[in-house]
mmCIF file of the N, C-alpha and C atoms, coordinates in Angstrom:
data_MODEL
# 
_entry.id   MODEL 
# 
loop_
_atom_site.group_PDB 
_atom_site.id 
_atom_site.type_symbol 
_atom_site.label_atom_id 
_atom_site.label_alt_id 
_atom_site.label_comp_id 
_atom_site.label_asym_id 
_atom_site.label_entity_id 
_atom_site.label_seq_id 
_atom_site.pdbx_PDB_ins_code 
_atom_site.Cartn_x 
_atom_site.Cartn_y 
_atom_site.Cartn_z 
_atom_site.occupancy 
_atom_site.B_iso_or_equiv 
_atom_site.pdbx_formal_charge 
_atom_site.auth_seq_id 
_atom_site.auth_comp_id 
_atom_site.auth_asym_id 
_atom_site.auth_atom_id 
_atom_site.pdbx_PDB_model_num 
ATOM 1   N N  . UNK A 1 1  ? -0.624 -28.288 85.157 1.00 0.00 ? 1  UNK A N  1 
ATOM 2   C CA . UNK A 1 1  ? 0.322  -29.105 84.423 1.00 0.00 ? 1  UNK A CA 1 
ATOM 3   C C  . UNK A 1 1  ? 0.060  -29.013 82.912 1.00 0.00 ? 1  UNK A C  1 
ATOM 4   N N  . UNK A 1 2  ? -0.825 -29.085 82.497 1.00 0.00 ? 2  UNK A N  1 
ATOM 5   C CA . UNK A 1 2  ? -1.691 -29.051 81.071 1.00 0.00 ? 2  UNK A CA 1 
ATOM 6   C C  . UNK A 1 2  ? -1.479 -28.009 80.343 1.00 0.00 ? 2  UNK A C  1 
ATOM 7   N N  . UNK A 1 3  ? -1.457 -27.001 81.378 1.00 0.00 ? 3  UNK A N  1 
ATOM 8   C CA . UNK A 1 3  ? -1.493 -25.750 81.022 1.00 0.00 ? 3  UNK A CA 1 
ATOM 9   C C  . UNK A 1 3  ? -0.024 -24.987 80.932 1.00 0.00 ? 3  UNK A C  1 
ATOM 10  N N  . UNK A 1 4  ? 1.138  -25.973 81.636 1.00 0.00 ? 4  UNK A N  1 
ATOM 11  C CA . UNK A 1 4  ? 2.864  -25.522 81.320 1.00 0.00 ? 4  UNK A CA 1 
ATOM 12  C C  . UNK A 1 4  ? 2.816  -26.249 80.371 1.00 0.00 ? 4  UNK A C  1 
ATOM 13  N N  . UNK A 1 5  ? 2.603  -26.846 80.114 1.00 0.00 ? 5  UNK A N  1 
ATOM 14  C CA . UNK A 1 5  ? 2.673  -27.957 78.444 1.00 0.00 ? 5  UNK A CA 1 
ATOM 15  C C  . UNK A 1 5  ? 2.593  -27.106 77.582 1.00 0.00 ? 5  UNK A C  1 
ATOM 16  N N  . UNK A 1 6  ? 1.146  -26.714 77.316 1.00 0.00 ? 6  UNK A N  1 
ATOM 17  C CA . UNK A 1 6  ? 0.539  -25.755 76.590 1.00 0.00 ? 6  UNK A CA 1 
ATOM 18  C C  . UNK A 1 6  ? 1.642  -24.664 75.976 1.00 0.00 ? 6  UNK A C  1 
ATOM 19  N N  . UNK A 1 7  ? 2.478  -23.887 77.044 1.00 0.00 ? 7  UNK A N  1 
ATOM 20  C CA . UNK A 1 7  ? 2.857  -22.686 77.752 1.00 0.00 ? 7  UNK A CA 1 
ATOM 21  C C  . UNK A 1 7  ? 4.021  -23.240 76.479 1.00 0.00 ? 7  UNK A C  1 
ATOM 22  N N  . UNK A 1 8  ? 4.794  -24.066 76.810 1.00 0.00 ? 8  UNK A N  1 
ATOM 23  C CA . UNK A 1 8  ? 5.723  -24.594 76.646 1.00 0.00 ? 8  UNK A CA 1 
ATOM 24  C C  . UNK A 1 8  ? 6.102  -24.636 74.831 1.00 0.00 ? 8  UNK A C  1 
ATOM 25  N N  . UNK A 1 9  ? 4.821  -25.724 74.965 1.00 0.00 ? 9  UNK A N  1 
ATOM 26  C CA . UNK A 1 9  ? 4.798  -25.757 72.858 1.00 0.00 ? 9  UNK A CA 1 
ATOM 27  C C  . UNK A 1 9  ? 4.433  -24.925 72.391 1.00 0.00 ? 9  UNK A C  1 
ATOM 28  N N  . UNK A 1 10 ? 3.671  -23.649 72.668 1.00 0.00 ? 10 UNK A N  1 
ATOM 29  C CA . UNK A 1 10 ? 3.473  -22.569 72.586 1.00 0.00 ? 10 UNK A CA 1 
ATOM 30  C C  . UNK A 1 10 ? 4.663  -21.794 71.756 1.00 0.00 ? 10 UNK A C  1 
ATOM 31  N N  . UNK A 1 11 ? 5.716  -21.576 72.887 1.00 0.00 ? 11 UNK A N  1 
ATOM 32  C CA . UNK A 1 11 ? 7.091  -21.044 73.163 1.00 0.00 ? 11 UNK A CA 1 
ATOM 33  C C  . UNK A 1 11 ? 7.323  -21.455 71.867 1.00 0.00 ? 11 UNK A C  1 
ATOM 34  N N  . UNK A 1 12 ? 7.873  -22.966 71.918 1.00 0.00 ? 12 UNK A N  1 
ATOM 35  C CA . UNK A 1 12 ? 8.582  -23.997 70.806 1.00 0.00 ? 12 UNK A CA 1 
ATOM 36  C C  . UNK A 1 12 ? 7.672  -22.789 69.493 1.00 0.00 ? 12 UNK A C  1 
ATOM 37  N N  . UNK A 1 13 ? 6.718  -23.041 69.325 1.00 0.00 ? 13 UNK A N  1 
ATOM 38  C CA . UNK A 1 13 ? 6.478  -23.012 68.028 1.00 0.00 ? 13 UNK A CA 1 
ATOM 39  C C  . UNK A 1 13 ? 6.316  -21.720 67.873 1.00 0.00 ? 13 UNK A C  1 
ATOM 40  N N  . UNK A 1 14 ? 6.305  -20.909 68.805 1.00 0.00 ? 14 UNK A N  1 
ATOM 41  C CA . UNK A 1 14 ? 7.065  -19.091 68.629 1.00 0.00 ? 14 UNK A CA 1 
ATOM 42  C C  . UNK A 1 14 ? 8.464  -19.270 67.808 1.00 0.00 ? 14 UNK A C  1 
ATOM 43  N N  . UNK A 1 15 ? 9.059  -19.542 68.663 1.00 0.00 ? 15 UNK A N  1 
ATOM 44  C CA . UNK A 1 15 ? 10.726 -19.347 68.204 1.00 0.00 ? 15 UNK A CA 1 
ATOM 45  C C  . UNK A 1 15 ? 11.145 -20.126 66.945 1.00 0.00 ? 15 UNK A C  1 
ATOM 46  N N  . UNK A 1 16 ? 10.413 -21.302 66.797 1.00 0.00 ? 16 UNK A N  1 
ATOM 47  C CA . UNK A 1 16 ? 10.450 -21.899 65.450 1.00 0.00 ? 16 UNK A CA 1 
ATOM 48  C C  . UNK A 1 16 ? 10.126 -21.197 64.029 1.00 0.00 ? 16 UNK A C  1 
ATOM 49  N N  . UNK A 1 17 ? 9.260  -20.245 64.528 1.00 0.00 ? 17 UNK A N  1 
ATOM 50  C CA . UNK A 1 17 ? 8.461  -19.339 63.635 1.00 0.00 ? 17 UNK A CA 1 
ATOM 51  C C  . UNK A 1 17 ? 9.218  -17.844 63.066 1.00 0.00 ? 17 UNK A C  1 
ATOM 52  N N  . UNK A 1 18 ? 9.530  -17.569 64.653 1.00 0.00 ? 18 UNK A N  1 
ATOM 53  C CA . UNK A 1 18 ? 10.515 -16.687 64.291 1.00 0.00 ? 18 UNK A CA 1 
ATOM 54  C C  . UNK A 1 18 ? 11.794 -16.856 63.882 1.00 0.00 ? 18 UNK A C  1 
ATOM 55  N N  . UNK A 1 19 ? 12.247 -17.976 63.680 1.00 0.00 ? 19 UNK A N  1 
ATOM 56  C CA . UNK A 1 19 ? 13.921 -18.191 63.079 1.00 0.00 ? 19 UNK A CA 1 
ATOM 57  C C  . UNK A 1 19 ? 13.681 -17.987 61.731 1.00 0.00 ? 19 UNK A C  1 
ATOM 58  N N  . UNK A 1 20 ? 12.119 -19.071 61.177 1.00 0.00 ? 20 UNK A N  1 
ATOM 59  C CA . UNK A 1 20 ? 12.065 -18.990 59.883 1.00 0.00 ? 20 UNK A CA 1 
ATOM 60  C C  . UNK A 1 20 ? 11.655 -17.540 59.407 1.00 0.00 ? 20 UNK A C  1 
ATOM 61  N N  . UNK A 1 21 ? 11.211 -16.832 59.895 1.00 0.00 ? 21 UNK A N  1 
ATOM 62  C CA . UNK A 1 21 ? 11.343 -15.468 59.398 1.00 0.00 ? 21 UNK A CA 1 
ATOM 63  C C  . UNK A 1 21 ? 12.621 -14.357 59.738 1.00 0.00 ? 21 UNK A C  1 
ATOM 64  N N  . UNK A 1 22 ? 13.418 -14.333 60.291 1.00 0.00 ? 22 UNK A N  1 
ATOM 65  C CA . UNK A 1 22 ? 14.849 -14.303 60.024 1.00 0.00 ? 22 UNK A CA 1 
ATOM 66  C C  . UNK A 1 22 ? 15.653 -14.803 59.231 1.00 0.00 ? 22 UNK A C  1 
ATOM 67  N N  . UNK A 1 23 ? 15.707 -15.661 58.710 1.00 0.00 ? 23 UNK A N  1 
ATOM 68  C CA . UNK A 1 23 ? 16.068 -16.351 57.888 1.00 0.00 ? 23 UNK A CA 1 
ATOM 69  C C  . UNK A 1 23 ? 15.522 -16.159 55.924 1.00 0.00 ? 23 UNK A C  1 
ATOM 70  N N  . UNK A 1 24 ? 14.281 -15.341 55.956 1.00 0.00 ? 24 UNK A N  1 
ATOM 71  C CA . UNK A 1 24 ? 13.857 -15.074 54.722 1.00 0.00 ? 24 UNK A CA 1 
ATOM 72  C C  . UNK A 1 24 ? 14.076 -13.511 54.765 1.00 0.00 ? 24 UNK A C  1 
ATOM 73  N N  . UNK A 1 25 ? 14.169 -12.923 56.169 1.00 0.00 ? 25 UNK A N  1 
ATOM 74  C CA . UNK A 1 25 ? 15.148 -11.552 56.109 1.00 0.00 ? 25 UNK A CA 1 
ATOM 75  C C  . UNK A 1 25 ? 15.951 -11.219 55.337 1.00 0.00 ? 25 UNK A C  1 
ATOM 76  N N  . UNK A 1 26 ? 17.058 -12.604 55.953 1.00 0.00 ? 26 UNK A N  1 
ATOM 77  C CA . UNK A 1 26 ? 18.130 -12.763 55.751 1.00 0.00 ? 26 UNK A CA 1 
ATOM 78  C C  . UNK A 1 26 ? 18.287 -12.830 54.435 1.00 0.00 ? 26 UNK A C  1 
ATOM 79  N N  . UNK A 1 27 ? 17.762 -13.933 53.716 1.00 0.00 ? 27 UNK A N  1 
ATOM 80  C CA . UNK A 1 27 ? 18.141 -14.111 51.903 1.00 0.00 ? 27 UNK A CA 1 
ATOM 81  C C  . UNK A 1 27 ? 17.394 -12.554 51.485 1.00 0.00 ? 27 UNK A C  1 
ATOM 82  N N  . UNK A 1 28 ? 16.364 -11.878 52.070 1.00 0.00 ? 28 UNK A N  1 
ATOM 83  C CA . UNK A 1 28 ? 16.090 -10.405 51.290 1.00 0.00 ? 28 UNK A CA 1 
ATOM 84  C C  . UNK A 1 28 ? 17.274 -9.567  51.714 1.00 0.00 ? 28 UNK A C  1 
ATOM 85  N N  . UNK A 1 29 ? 17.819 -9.390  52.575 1.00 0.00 ? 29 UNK A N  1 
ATOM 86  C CA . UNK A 1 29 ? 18.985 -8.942  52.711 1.00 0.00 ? 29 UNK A CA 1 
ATOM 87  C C  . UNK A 1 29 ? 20.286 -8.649  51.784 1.00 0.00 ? 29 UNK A C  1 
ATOM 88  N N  . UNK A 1 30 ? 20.073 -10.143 51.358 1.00 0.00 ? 30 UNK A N  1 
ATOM 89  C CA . UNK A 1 30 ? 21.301 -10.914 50.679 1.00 0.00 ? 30 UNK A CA 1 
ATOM 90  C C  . UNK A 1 30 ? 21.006 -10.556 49.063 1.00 0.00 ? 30 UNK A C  1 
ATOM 91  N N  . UNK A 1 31 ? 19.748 -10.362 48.850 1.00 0.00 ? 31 UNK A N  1 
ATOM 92  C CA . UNK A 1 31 ? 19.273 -10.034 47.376 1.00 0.00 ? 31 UNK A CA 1 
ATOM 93  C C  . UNK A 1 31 ? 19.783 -8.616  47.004 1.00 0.00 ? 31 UNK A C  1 
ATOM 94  N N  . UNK A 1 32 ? 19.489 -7.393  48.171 1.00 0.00 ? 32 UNK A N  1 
ATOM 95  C CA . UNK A 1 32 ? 19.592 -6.477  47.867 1.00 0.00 ? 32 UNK A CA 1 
ATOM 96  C C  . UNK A 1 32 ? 20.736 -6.038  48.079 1.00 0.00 ? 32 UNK A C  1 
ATOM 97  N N  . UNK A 1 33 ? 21.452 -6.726  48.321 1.00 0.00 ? 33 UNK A N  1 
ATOM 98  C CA . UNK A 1 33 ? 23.324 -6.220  48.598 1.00 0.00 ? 33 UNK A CA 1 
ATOM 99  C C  . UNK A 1 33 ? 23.663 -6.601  47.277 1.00 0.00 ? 33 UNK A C  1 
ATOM 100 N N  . UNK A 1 34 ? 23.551 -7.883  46.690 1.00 0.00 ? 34 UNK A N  1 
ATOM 101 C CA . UNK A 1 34 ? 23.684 -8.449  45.237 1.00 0.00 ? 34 UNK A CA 1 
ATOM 102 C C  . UNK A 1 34 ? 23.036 -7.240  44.095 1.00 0.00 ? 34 UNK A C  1 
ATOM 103 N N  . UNK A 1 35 ? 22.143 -6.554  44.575 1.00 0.00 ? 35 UNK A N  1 
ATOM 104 C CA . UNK A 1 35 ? 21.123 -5.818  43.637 1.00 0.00 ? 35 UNK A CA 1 
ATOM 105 C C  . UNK A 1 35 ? 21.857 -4.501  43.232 1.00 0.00 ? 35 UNK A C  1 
ATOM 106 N N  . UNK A 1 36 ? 22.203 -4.110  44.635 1.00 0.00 ? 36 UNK A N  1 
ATOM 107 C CA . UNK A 1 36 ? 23.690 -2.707  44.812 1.00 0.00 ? 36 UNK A CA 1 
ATOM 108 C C  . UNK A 1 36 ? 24.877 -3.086  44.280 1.00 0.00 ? 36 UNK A C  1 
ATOM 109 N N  . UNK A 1 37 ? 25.324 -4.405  44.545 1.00 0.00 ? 37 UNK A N  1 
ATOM 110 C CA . UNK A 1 37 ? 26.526 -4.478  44.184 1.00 0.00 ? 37 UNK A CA 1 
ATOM 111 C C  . UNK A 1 37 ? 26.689 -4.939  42.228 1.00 0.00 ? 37 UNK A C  1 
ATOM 112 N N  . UNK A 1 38 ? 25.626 -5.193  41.984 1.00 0.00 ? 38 UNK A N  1 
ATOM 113 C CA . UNK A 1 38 ? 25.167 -5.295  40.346 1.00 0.00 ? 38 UNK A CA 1 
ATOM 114 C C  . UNK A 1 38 ? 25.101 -3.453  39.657 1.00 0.00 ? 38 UNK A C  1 
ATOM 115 N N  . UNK A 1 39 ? 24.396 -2.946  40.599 1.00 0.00 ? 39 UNK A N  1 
ATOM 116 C CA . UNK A 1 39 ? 24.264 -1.299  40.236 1.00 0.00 ? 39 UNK A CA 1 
ATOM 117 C C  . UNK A 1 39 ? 25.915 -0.856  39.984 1.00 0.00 ? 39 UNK A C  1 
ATOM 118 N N  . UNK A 1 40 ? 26.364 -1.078  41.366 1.00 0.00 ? 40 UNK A N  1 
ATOM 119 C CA . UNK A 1 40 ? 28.125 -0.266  40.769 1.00 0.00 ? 40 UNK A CA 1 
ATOM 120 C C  . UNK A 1 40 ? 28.360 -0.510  39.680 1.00 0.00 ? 40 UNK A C  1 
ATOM 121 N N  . UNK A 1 41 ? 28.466 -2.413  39.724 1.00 0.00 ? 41 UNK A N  1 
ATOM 122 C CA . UNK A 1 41 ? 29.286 -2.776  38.556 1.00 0.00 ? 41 UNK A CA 1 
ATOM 123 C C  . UNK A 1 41 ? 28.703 -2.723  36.918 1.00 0.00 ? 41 UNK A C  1 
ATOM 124 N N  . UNK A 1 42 ? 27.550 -1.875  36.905 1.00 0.00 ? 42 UNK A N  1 
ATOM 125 C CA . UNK A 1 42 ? 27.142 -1.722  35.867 1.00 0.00 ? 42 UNK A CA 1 
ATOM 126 C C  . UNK A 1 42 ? 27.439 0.267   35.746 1.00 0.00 ? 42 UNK A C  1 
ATOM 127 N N  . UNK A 1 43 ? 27.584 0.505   37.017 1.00 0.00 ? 43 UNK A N  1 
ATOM 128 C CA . UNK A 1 43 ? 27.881 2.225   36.569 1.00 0.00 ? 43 UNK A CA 1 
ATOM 129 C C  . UNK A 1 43 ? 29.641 1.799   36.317 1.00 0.00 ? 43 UNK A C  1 
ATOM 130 N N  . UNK A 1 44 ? 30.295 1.495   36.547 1.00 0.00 ? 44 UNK A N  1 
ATOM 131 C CA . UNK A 1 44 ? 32.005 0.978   36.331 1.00 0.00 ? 44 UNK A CA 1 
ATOM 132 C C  . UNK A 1 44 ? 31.981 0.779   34.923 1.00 0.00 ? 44 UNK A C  1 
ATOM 133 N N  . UNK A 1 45 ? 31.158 -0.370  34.450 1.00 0.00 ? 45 UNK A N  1 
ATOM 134 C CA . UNK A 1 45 ? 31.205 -0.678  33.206 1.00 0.00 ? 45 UNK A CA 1 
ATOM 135 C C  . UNK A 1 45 ? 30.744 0.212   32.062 1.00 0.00 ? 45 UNK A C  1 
ATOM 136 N N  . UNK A 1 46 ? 29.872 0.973   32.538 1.00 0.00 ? 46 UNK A N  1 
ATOM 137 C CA . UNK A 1 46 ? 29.473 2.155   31.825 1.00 0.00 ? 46 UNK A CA 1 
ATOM 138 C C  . UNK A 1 46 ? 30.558 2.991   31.442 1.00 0.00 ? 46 UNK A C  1 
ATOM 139 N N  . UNK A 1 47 ? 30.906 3.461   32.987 1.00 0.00 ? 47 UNK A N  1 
ATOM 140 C CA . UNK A 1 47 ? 31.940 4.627   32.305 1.00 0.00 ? 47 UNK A CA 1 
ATOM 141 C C  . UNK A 1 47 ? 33.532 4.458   31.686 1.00 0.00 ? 47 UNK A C  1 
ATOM 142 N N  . UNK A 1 48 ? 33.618 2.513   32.223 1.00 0.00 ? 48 UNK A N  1 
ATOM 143 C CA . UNK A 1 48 ? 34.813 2.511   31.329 1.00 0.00 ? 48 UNK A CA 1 
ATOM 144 C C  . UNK A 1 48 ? 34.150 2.859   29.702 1.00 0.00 ? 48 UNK A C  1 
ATOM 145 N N  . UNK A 1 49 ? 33.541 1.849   29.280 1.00 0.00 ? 49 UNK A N  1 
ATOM 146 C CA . UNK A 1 49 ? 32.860 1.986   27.886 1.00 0.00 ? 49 UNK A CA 1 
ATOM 147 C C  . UNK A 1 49 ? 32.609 3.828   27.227 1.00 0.00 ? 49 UNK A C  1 
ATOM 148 N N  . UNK A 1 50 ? 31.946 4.269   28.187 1.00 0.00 ? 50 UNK A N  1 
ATOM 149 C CA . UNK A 1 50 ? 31.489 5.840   27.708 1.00 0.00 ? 50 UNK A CA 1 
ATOM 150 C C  . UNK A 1 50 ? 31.523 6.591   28.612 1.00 0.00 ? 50 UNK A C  1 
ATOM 151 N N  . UNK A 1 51 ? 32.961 7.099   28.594 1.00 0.00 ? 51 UNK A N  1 
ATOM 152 C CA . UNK A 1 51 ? 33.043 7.606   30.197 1.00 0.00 ? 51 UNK A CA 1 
ATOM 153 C C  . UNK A 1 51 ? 32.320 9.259   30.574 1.00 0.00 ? 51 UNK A C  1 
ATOM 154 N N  . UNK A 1 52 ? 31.975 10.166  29.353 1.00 0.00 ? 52 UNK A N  1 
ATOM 155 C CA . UNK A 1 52 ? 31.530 11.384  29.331 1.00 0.00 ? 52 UNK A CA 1 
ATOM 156 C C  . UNK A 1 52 ? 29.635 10.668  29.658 1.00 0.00 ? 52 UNK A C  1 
ATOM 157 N N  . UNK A 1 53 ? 28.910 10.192  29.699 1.00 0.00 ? 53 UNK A N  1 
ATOM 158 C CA . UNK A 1 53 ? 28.048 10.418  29.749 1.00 0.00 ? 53 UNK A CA 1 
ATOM 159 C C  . UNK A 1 53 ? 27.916 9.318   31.642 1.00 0.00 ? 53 UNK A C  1 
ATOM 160 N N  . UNK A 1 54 ? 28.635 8.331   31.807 1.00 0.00 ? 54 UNK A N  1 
ATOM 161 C CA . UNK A 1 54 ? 28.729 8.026   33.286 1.00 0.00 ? 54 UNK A CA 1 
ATOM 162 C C  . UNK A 1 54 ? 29.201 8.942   34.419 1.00 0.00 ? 54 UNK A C  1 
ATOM 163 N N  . UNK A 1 55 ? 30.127 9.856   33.446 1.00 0.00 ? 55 UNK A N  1 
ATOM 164 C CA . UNK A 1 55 ? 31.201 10.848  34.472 1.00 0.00 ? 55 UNK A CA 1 
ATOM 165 C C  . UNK A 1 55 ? 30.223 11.699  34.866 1.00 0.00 ? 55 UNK A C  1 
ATOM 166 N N  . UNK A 1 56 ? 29.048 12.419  33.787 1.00 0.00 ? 56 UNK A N  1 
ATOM 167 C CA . UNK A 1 56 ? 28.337 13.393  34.176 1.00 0.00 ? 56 UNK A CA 1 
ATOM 168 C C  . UNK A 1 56 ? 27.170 13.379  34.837 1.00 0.00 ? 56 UNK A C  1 
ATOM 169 N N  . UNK A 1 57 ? 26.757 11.897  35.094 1.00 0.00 ? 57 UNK A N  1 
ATOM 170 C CA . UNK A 1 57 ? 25.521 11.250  35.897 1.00 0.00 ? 57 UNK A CA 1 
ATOM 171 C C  . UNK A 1 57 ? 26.061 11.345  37.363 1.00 0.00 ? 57 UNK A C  1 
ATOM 172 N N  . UNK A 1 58 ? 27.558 10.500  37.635 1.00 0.00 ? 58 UNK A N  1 
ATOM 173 C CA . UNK A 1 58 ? 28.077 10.830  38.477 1.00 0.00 ? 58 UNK A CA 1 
ATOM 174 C C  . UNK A 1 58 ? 28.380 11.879  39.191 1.00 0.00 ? 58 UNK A C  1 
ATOM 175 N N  . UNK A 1 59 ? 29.042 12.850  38.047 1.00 0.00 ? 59 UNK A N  1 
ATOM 176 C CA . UNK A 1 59 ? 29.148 14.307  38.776 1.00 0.00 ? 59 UNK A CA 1 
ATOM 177 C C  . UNK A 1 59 ? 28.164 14.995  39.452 1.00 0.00 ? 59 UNK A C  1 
ATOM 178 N N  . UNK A 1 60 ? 26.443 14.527  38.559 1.00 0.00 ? 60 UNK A N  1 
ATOM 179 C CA . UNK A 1 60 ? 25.391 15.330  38.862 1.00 0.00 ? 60 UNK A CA 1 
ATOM 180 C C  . UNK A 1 60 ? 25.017 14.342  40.131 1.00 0.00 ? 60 UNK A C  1 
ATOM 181 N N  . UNK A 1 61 ? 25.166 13.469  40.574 1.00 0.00 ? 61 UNK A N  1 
ATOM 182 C CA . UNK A 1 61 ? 24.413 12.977  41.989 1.00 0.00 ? 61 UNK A CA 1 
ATOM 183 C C  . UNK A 1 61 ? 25.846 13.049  43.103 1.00 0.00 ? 61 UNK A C  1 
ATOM 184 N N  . UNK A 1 62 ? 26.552 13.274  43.001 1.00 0.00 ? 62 UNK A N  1 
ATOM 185 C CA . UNK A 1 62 ? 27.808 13.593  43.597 1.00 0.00 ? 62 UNK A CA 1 
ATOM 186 C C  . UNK A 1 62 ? 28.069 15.229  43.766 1.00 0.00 ? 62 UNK A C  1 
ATOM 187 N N  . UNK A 1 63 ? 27.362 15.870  43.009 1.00 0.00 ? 63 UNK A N  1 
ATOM 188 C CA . UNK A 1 63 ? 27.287 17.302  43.456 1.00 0.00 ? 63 UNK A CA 1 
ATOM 189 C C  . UNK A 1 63 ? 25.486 17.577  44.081 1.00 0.00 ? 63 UNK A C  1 
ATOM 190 N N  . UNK A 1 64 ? 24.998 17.139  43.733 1.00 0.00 ? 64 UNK A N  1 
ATOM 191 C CA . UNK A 1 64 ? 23.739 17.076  44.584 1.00 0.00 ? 64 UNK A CA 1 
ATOM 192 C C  . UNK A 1 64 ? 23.772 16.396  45.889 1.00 0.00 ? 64 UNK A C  1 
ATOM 193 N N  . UNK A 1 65 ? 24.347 15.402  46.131 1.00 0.00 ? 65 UNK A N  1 
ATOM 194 C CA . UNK A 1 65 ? 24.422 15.126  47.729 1.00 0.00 ? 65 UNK A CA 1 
ATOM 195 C C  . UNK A 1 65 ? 25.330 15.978  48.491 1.00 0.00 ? 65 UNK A C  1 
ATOM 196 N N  . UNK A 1 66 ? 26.302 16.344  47.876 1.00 0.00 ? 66 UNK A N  1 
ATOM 197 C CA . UNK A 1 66 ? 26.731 17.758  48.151 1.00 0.00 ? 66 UNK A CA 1 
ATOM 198 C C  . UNK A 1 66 ? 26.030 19.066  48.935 1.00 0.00 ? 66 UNK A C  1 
ATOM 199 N N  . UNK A 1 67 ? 25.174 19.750  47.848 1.00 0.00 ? 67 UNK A N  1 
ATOM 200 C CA . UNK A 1 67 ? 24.598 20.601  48.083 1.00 0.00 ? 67 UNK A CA 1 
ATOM 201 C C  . UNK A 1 67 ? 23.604 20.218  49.183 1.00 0.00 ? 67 UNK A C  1 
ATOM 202 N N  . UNK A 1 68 ? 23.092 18.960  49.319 1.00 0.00 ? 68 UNK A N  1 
ATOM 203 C CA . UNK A 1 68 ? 22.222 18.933  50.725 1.00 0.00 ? 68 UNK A CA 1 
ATOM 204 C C  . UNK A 1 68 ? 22.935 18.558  51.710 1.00 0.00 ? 68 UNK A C  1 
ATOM 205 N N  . UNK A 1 69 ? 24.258 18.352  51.978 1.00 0.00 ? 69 UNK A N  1 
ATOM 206 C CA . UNK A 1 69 ? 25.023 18.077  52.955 1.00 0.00 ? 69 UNK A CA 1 
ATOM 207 C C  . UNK A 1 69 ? 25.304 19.729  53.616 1.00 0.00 ? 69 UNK A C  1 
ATOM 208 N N  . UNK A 1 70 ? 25.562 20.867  52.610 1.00 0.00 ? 70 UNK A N  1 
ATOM 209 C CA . UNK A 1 70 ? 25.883 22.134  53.162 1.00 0.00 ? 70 UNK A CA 1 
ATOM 210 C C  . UNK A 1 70 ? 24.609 22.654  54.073 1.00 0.00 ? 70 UNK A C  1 
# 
């Protein structure tokens, strides 16, 4: 009996444990989508502003994923 108790709060304080670490996943998750979605909008803003030197950063990693796709 002592010992399903045991078994029991055991469990409880597994799954308690593991939500809260899902949950700090989750906000790292949430940081790095914010972190990417800050990157575009700073290559956008770039190349409206100066579009020859964004266009050609672009071109050069846009023709390099290229060439390792062939």
């Amino acid at each position: 009996m002592l010992t399903t108790i045991a078994v029991h709060v055991q469990a409880l304080w597994l799954s308690r444990t593991a939500a809260a670490d899902e949950r700090g996943q989750t906000s790292a998750e949430y940081a790095l989508v914010l972190l990417g979605a800050a990157a575009v909008e700073l290559l956008i803003v770039g190349w409206a502003t100066h579009p020859t030197r964004v266009g050609k950063l672009l071109d050069s990693v846009l023709d390099n994923i290229r060439d390792k796709v062939k």
